[in-house]
Each structure stands twice: as structure tokens, then as C-alpha cells.
N, C-alpha and C positions, 0 to 999 in steps of 0.2 A: 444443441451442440453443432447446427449446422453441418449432421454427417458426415464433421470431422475430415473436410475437405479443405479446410482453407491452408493458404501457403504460409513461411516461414515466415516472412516478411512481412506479410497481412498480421498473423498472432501480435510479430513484434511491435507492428506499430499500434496493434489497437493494446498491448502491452502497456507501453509505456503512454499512449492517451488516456489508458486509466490508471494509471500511478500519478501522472502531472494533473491535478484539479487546479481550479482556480486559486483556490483556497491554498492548496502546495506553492506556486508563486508567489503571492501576495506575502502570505505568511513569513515565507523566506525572504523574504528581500527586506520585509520592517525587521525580522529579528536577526538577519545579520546585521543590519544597520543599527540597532540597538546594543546588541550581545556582545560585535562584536566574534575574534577568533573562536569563541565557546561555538557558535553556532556555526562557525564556516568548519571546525572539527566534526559535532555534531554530522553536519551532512554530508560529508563525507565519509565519515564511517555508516550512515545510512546507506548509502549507496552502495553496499556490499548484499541489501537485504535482499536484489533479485538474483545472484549470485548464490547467496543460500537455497530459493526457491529453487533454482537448475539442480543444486546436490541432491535437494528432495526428489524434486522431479524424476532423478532418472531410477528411483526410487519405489515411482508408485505403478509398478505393471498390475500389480492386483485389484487399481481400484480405475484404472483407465475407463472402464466401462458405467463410470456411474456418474451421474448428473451436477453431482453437487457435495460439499464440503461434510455438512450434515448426512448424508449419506452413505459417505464411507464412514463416519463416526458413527453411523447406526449399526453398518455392519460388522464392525469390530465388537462394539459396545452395547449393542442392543437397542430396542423402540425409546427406551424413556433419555438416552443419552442425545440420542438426531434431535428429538425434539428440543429439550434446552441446549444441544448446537445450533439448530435453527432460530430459536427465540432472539439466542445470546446473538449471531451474525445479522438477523433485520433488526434489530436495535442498535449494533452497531451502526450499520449502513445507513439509518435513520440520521445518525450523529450526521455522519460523510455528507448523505443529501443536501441537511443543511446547512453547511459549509458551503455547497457549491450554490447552492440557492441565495444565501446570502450575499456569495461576490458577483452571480448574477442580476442580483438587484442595486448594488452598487453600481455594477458598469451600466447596467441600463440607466440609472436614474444620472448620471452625468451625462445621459446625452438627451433624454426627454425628461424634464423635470416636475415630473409629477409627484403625488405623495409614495412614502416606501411603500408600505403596506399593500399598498394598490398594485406596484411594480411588482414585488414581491408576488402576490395572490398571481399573478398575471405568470410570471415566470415559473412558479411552480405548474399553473396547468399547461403552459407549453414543455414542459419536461414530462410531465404525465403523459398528455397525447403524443409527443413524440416517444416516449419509449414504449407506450402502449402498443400501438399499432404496428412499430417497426419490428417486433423481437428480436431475436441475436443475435440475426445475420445480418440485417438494416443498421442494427446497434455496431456490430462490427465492420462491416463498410465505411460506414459514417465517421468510426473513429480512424480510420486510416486518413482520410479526407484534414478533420481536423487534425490530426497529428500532423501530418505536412504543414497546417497553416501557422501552430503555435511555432513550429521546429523555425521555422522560415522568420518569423516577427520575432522571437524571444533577440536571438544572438544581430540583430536589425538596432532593436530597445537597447540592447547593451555597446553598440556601435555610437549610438547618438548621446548616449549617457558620456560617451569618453568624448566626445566633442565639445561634451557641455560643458567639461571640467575644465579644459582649456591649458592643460597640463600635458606633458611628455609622460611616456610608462614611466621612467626613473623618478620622476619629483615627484610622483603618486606614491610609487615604495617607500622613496623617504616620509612622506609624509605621514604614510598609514606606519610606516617605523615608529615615529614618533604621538600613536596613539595610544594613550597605556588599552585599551581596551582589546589592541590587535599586537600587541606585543608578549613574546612566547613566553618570558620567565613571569607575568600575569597569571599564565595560563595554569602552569602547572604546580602555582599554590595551591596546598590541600584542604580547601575550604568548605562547604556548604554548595555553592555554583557549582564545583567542579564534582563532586558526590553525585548531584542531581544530574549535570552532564552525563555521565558514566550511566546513571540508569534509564536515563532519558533514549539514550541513542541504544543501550541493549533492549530498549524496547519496540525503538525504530527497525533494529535490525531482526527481532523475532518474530514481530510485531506482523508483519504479509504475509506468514502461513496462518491465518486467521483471518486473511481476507477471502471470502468466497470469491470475489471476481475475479482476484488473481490467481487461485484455484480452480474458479472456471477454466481458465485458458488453458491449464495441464490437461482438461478433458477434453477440451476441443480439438486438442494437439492429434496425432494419428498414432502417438504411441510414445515411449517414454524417450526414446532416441530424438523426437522434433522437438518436445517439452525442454529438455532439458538444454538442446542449441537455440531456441526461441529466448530462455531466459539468460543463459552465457550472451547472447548479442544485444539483449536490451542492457545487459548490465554497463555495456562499453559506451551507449548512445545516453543512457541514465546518468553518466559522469560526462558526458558534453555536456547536456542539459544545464545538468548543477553546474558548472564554469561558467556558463554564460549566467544565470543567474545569480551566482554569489558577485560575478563582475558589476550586476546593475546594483546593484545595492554598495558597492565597493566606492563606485562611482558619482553614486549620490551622496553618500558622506563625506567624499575630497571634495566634492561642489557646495555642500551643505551640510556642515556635520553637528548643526545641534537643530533640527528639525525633531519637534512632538512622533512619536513612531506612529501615531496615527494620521500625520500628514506625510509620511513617507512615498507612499506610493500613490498617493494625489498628485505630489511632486511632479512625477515623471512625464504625465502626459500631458501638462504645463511647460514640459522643457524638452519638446521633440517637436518637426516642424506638424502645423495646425495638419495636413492632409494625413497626416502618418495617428494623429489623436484615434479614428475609425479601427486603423490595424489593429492597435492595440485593443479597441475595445472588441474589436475580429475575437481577435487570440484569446480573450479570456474568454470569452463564450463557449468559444471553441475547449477551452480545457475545463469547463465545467462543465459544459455538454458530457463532453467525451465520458468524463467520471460519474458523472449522476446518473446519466440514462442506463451505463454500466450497471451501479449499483439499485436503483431502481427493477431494473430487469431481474437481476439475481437475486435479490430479497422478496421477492415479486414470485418466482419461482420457488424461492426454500419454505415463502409461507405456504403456498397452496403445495407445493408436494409434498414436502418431510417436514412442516409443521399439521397442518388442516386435515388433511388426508390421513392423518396418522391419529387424530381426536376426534372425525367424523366415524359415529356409530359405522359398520360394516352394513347395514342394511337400509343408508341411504345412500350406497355408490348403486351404480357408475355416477363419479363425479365429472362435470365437464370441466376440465381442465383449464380449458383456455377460458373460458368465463375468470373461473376462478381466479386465475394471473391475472388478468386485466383491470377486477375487481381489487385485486392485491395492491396492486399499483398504485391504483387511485388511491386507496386508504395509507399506504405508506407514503405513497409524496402530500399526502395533506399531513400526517402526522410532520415529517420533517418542515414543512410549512410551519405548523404551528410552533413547533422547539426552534426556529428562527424569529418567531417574534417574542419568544424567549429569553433566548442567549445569542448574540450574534458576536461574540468575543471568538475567533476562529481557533485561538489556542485553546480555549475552555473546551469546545464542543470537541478539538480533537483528542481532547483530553478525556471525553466523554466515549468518544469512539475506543480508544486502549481500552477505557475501564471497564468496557460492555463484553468484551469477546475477548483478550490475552488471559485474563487470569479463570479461566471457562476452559478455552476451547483449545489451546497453542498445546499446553503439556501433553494432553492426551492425544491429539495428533498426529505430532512428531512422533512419539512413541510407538504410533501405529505405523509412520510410515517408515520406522526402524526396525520393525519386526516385531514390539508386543503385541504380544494377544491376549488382552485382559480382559474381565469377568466385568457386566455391567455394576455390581455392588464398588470393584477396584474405580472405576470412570466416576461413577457419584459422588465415593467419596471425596475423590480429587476435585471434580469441582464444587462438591458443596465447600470444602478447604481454597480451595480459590475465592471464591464468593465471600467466605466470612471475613479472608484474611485481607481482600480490597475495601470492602466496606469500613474494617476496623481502621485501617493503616490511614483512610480519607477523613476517619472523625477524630482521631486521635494522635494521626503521625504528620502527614503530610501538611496542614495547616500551621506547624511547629517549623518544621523545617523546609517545607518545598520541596521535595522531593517525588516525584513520579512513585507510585506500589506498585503497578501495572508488571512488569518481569517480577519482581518479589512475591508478588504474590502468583505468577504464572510456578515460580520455582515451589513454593509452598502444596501447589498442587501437585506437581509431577513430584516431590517427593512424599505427599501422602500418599499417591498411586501405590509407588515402590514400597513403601511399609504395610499399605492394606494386602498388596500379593503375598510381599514375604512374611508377613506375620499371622497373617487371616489362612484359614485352609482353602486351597485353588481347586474345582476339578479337575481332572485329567483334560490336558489339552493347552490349558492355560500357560502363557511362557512367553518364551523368546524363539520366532521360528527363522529359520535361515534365509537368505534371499531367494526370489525367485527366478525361475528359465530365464526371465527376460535380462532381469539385471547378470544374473552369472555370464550372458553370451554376452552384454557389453563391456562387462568386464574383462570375460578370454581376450572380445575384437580391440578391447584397450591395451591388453599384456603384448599383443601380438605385434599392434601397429608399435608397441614400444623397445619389443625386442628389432624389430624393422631396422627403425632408427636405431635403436643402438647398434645393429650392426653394421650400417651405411655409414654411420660415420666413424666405425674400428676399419672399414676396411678404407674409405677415405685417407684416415690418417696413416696407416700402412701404405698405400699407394703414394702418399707424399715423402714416406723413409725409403722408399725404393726408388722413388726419382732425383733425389736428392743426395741419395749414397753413393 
């Protein structure tokens, strides 16, 4: 946790270097440029989801002191809950890894053209030794570094992309007016697209309290008052981000709009000048760095404490810790290595990522960080009712229609919770408890600063009827 020393600004930017992966870019830019307004909606209501994390955040003064995601779901929920939270978040993040591994192997192999595989194998042990060695204050340093250099080349790429179009802003509007795909009465036919949209992006946006890394940073924070302004200011720098990016892909389609979506982002650094080709492939490093090493470190941490630690017999600790992590690491960035020469379709695998940890881990949660207090039997049930209800909806629904289950089946769990409490008999204790010290005092210092203002500007406006009477 870095004794919870670091500043505002530092959280934020290693914030938001791990929110942007490579794979977030890339991703974004072919499926605006495919999609289409679906997707430039889409990310924009994602963009609300660090927004969420701040409501949570100022939320969680009870579980400030604990390490990790699964942790505070053990303590709510008991030993056997942390563990399938732990399981369910390194399988996610296994997904995440290889995503960024992936478009790390892409960008390297455009500049030395060797076999993937080899690239690949290469790029996954330079993420392992880098995140090994560094922990999560190297990890966080290092993302402020790259977050400057993506912030710096993104809105650069999207400057060159409008040069290249050779067009004024208005004949671009007209233009993309005139594309049924970016045109709003499209939009809001109630079709199959627009269904999957709607659950697509309520998954985007519940979808980051079930990210550990980004609930790392609530811990690293000094207390729920910096958590909660670390994620209010990434939310404002989140939605620059996303403009410049929905701009490159904007841009590429007025210059070229019937390009394969898999030469989309090939496109670009064929049509920027030859010295700036480096930047870019700078910057994607830099944001898959930033997100892997991230995720790597965190899953690295929740298997050796609140998975391993917690199935090792009691009579062969002391465990040494840090072996364990580093050993953690390796094994997990070789798994994500091998589910890259797998699946390397960046939609699939994040698709892979939802399926692992929302319909698991998001219900029970939020619930805890709203004041339930549930009985391990209530938490099981819920996610075994999560679990059955994704696996069903991927063999039976989704295939038929396209449709994301990931929140359906998040909602499937948090509503067996509530029928297991209220139907099942609870012992004493179990329930809904009221906020804590910490939240009631930010609450008063919010009423206060609010009656302030409201009375600066009652007597403002009185002092304007008495100089003007």
C-alpha cells in the first residue's frame, strides 16, 4: 500500500494509467469506427463508472485498512467467500493481462519483425520481471511517468488524423451527418444493437468495483475524503481522454471509411509523419505497461494472501510472503501468455474479463459497501446464482441474440442475496447497519459547507435589493 503516502495527483494518474490499456485504445478506436454512434454512446456513459467508484469510495471507512478486494469480502462474508473473490478477480485479470500482452506484441512486431509468438513469449517476461521486482510503489511511480507520455501522444495522433482528413470541422459534421451509422434517429430504433448496448455499457459502468486494481487505490488513499477526490478528478481527465480518442477514429473514417476494422488502427501510423510512428508505439507500451504490471501486481498479491494463505494447512506457515508474490506473478503472466496464443480477439477476452468477476463478486460488494451485513450461507448463495445464471445465459441466450449477461446475471445474484436474508432465518446481527463516524463527519462538513453557501449567496442577493433600492 505504499504506507498510504502517496499524493492526489500521483493516485490520479496512476488512476487513470490503469483504466487506459492498450487494448482500451486500440479497442476503441476500430469499434467506434465500425459501431459507429452505438459505441461513441457506449463510452460515454462508461465514463461515468470512476464517478461511481468516488460514491463508493467515500463510503468505505471500514474497510480502509485492508489490502485487497477479497479481503474486505472475507470480512463481511467469511474465509470461503475471499477465496472465490480472489479466484473469481486473478482470472479476471488473467483476461486484462492478456489483452495488454497481446497489443504489446502487435506494437513490437511492427517495429522488429520477428515471429509473434517469440514477441509475445519476449513481452510477457519483460512484464513479469518488471512487475516482479518493482512492487507498488515502482508500479506506481512508473504509471505516473507513462500516464504523462500516453496523455501527451494520444490528443498529438488525434491532431494528425485531422490533418490527414484534409477537411474543415464543418464538412466533417456534414459528413458524418450524412452517415446512417452516426446518425441519432438510427440510434434510437429498439432493435437487438440497441438492447445489447444498454447492457453492454451497464456493465461498463458497474463493471470497476470488481476491479481489484482500481480498488487497490481506495486503499492506498489515506482515508475515504482523498479516495473519493482522487476518483471525482480522474472522472473529468477520463472524459478528455475519451474525446480525443473517439476524435482518432472519427477521423479516420472521413479519410477512409470503408477500411476492414482490423486495418483500422494499422491505418494510423501509416498516415502520421515516419518520426512520430516511435511515439505512438511509445504510448501504447506505455498504456499497457501501465495496466498489466498493475494487474499482474494485484493478482499476484490476492493469490498469495487471500487465496494461498487461506488453503495452506495452518502448520506450514510462516509463509514467506514475498517469495510467494513473485512466484504468483510468474505463474499468472505465463497463464495470460498462454490465453493470448489462444484468443487474441480483444473484444472476446474482455468479454472474458466481465464474465469472470461481475456476475461473482460486484452484488455482494456494493452491498457491503452500503451497509449489508450478510451471513456467509446469504454471499454463496448469491454467487453460486450468479455463476449458474452466466454460464446458462452464454450456452443458451447470448449466442441467439448478442447480448452481454454479465449485469443480468450480477442482478440475479444480488437478488438471491435479498431473498436468501429475508426468507432464510439470519442470526442476530445480520442486516443493514447505518454509516460510519467517518461518513457521518463528511456528511455534517458537506451540510455545513452547504448551508455556507447557501447563505453567501441569501445575503449576496439582499445586499444587491438594498443597493439598488
Amino acid at each position: 500500500m505504499g504506507n498510504k503516502t502517496f499524493s492526489t495527483t500521483t493516485l490520479v494518474a496512476t488512476v487513470l494509467a490503469t483504466t487506459y490499456g492498450g487494448g482500451t485504445l486500440v479497442r476503441a478506436v476500430e469499434q467506434v469506427y465500425s459501431s459507429g454512434l452505438y459505441w461513441v454512446i457506449l463510452m460515454i456513459l462508461a465514463g461515468l463508472n470512476l464517478w461511481i467508484i468516488s460514491l463508493m469510495a467515500i463510503r468505505m471507512g471500514p474497510f480502509m485498512g485492508h489490502l485487497s478486494l477479497p479481503e474486505t469480502m472475507g470480512t463481511i462474508y467469511g474465509p470461503y467467500a475471499r477465496i472465490i473473490t480472489g479466484i473469481s478477480s486473478v482470472c479476471s485479470a488473467i483476461a486484462v493481462i492478456a489483452i495488454q500482452i497481446s497489443v504489446i506484441s502487435v506494437t513490437i512486431s511492427t517495429i522488429f519483425p520477428y515471429h509473434s509468438y517469440i514477441i509475445t513469449v519476449l513481452a510477457t517476461l519483460i512484464l513479469i520481471f518488471y512487475s516482479t521486482l518493482g512492487g507498488i510503489r515502482s508500479v506506481t511511480f512508473t504509471d505516473v511517468l507513462q500516464f504523462i507520455t500516453f496523455t501527451i501522444i494520444i490528443p498529438l495522433v488525434a491532431w494528425f488524423m485531422f490533418l490527414n482528413t484534409e477537411k474543415s470541422i464543418f464538412e466533417i459534421i456534414y459528413f458524418l451527418k450524412d452517415q446512417e451509422k452516426f446518425q441519432f434517429n438510427k440510434l434510437f430504433q429498439c432493435n437487438t444493437k440497441l438492447i445489447s448496448l444498454i447492457f453492454l455499457s451497464l456493465s461498463y459502468l458497474i463493471g470497476y468495483t470488481k476491479e481489484p486494481t482500481i480498488m487497490q487505490r481506495i486503499y492506498m488513499s489515506s482515508g475515504p475524503t482523498q479516495a473519493y477526490n482522487v476518483f471525482k478528478i480522474s472522472t473529468i481527465f477520463h472524459y478528455l481522454i475519451k474525446v480525443f480518442i473517439i476524435l482518432i477514429s472519427l477521423f479516420v473514417f472521413v479519410k477512409e471509411p470503408n477500411l476492414p476494422v482490423n486495418k483500422v488502427w494499422n491505418y494510423i501510423p501509416t498516415h502520421v509523419p515516419p518520426v512520430f510512428n516511435g511515439f505512438i508505439a511509445i504510448s501504447l507500451l506505455a498504456m499497457t505497461m501501465s495496466t498489466a504490471d498493475s494487474h499482474i501486481n494485484n493478482s499476484a498479491i490476492i493469490a498469495s494472501y487471500d487465496i494461498l494463505e487461506k488453503i495452506i494447512p495452518r502448520k506450514l506457515h510462516p509463509i514467506n510472503h514475498l517469495k510467494l508474490v513473485k512466484w504468483s506473478s510468474l505463474i499468472i503472466g505465463l497463464l495470460a501468455m498462454v490465453l493470448t496464443f489462444f484468443c487474441n480477439s480483444l473484444l472476446t477476452l474482455l468479454k472474458y474479463s466481465l464474465n469472470f468477476s461481475i456476475p461473482i463478486t460486484v452484488a455482494p460488494f456494493v452491498l457491503a459497501v452500503f451497509g449489508f451485513r450478510g451471513t456467509s450461507r446469504t454471499a454463496l448463495i448469491g454467487m453460486a446464482t450468479g455463476v449458474l445464471t452466466i454460464l446458462a445465459w452464454n450456452k443458451w441466450v447470448e449466442p441467439y441474440i448478442g447480448i452481454d449477461g454479465s449485469f443480468i446475471s450480477m442482478l440475479a445474484n444480488g437478488l438471491a442475496m435479498m431473498a436468501a436474508h429475508y426468507f432464510l432465518k439470519q442470526p442476530k446481527g445480520a442486516g443493514w447497519v447505518g454509516p460510519d463516524d467517518t461518513l457521518k463527519q463528511i456528511q455534517q462538513e458537506s451540510f455545513r459547507k452547504k448551508a455556507e453557501r447557501e447563505e453567501r449567496i441569501k445575503n449576496s442577493w439582499m445586499n444587491k435589493k438594498k443597493h439598488f433600492s
